[in-house]
N, C-alpha and C positions, 0 to 999 in steps of 0.2 A: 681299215687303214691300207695305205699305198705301200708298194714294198721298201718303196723309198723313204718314207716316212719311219717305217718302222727301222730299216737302217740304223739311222740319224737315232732311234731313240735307246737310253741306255738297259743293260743287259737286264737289270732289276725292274726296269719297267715291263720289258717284254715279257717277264718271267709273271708279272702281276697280271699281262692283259691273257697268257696262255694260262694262268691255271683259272682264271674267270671262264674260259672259252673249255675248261675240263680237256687241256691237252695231254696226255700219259707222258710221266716221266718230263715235264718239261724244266725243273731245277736240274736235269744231266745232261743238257741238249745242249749244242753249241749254236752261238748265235746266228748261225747262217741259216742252223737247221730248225731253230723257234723258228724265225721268220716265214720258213715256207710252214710250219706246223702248222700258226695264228693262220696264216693265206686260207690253208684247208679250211680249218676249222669256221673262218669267218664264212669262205663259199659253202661248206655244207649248214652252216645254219639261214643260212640267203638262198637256198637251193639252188646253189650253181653247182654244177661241176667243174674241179680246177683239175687243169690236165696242164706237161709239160711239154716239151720235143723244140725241135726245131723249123723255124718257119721261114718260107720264100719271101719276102718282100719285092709286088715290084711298084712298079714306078709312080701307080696310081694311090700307091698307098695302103694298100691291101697285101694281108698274107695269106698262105697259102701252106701247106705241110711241105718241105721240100721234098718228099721221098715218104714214100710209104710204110717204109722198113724205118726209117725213122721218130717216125709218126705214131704216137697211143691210141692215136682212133681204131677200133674196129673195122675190119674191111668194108666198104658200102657205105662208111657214114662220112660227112662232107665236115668237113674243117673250115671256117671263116672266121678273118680276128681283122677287124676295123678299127678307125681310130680311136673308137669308145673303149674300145674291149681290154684299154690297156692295165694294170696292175697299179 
């Protein structure tokens, strides 16, 4: 699910789709922090990796890590988030 989606849906839902997804402790979790829980859980069982930070936008439509220091990549490894790539 989209993060937005998940949003929109209520507290007792989320709590049903995290302990199906085996989230720890997800009946004490607040709703902002199910949502990113489910995100993980949904991308490690899809074998993504879900990373967060802050990202450059520019014009073309593409991001970019603004700062490196801001950035969870590992030094050496290349950051690219397209239109697909959204949440």
């Amino acid at each position: 699910m989209k993060i937005l989606e998940l949003e929109n849906e209520p507290l007792a839902k989320l709590r049903s789709v995290a302990k199906d997804l085996n989230v720890n402790n997800f009946n004490r979790l607040k709703k902002e922090t199910l949502i990113v829980q489910i995100r993980q859980a949904e991308a490690q069982k899809e074998g993504v990796e879900l990373r967060g930070g802050v990202l450059e936008i520019m014009s073309e439509g593409i991001g970019f890590p603004a700062r490196r220091e801001l950035s969870h990549q590992r030094p050496g490894r290349l950051c690219f988030a397209g239109p697909a790539a959204t949440l």
